[in-house]
ZADO-1210 file (C-alpha; in nm, 4 decimals, padded with zeros to 6 digits):
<atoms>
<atom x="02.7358" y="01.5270" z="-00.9840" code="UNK" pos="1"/>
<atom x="03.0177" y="01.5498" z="-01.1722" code="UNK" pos="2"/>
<atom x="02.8707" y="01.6350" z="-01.4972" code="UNK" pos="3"/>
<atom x="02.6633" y="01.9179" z="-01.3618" code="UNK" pos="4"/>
<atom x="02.6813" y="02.0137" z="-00.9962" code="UNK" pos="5"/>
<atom x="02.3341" y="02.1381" z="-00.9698" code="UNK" pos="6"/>
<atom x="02.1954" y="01.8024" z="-00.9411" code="UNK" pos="7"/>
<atom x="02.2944" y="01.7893" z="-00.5724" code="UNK" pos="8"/>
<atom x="01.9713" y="02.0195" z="-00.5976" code="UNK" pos="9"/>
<atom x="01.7805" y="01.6652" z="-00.6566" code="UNK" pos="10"/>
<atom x="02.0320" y="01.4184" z="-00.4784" code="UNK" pos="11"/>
<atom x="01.9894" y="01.2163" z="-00.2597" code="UNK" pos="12"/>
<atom x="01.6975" y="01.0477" z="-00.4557" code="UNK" pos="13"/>
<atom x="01.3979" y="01.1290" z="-00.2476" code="UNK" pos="14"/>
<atom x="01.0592" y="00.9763" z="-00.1534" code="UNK" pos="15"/>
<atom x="00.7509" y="01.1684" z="-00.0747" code="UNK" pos="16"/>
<atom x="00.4754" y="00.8807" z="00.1272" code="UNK" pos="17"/>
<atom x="00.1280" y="01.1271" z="00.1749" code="UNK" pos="18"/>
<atom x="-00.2242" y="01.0437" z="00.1877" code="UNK" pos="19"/>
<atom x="-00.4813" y="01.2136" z="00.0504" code="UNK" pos="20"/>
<atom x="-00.8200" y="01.3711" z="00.1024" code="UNK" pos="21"/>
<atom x="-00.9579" y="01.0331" z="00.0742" code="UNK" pos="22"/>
<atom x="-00.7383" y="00.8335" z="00.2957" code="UNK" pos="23"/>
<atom x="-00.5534" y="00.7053" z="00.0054" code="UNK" pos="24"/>
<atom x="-00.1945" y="00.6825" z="00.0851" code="UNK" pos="25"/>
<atom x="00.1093" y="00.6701" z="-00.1928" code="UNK" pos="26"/>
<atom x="00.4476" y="00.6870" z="-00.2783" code="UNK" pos="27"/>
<atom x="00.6221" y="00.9423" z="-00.4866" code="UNK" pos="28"/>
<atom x="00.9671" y="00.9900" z="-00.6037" code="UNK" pos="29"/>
<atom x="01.1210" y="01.1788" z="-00.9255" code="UNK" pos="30"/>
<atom x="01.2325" y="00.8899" z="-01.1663" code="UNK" pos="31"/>
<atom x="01.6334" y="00.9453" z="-01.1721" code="UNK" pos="32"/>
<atom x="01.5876" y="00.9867" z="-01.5717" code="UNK" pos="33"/>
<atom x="01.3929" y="01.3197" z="-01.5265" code="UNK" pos="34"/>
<atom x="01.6673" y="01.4408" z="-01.2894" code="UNK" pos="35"/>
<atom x="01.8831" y="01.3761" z="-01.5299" code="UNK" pos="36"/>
<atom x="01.7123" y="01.5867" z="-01.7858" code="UNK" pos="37"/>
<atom x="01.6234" y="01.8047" z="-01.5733" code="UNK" pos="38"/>
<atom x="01.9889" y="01.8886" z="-01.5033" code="UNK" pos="39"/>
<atom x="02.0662" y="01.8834" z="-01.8828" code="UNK" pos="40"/>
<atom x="02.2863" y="01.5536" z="-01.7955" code="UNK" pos="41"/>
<atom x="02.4828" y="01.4276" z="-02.0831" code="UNK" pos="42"/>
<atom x="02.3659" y="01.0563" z="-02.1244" code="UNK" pos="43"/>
<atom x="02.0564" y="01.0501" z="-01.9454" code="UNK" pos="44"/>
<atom x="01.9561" y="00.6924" z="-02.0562" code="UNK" pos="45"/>
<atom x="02.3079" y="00.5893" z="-01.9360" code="UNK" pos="46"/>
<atom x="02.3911" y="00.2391" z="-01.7370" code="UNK" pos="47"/>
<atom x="02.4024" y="00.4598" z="-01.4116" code="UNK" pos="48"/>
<atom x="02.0646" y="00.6470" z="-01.4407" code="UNK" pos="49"/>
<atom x="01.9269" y="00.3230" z="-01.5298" code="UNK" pos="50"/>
<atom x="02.0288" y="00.1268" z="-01.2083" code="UNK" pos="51"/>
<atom x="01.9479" y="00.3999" z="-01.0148" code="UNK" pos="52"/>
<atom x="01.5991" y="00.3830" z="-01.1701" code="UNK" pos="53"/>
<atom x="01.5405" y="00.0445" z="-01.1417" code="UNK" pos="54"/>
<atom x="01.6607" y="00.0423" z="-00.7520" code="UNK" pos="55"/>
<atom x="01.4375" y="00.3825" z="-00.7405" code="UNK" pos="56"/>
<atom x="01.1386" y="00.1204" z="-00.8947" code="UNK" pos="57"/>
<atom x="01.2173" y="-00.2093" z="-00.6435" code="UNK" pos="58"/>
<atom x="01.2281" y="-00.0242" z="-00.3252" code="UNK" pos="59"/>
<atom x="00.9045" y="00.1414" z="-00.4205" code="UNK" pos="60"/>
<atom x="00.7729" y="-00.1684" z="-00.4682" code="UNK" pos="61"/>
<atom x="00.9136" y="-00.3641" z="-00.1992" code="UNK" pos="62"/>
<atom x="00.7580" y="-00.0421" z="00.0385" code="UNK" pos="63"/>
<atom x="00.4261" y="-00.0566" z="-00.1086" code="UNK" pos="64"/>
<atom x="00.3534" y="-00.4300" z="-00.1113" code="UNK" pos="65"/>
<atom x="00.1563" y="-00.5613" z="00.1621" code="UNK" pos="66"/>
<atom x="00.2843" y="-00.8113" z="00.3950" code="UNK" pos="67"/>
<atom x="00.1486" y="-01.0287" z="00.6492" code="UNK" pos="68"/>
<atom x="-00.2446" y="-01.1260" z="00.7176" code="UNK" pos="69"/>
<atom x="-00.5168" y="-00.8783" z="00.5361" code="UNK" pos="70"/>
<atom x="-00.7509" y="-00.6627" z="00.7646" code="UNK" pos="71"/>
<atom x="-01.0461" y="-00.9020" z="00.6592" code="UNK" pos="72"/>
<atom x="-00.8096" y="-01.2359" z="00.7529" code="UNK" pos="73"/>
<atom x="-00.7583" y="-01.1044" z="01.1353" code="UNK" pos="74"/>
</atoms>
């Protein structure tokens, strides 16, 4: 935020879990990079953006991975 205060617009990272018409559900977030860009923030690719990516990418993961018994195990 301190290279262009307008990313506050986008911060904090944000995620979006819907389903659809067909039942589907998902998880959506704007990858930090993008924000970034979108922001025109010098160093987009930087260490920062990167990490915050990658954390961005794990928790997504970590929230979207089934645990416990399957439906057709119970």
């Amino acid at each position: 935020m301190q290279a262009n205060q307008t990313i506050g617009m986008d911060l904090p990272l944000k995620t979006l879990v819907w389903r659809d018409a067909s039942g589907v559900t998902w998880l959506s977030y704007n990858d930090p990079a993008f924000i970034a860009a979108r922001h025109s923030v010098d160093g987009a690719d930087d260490t920062t953006v990167n990490a915050m990516a990658v954390a961005a990418k794990a928790i997504a993961s970590k929230a979207t991975t089934p645990t416990g018994p399957s439906p057709a195990n119970c």
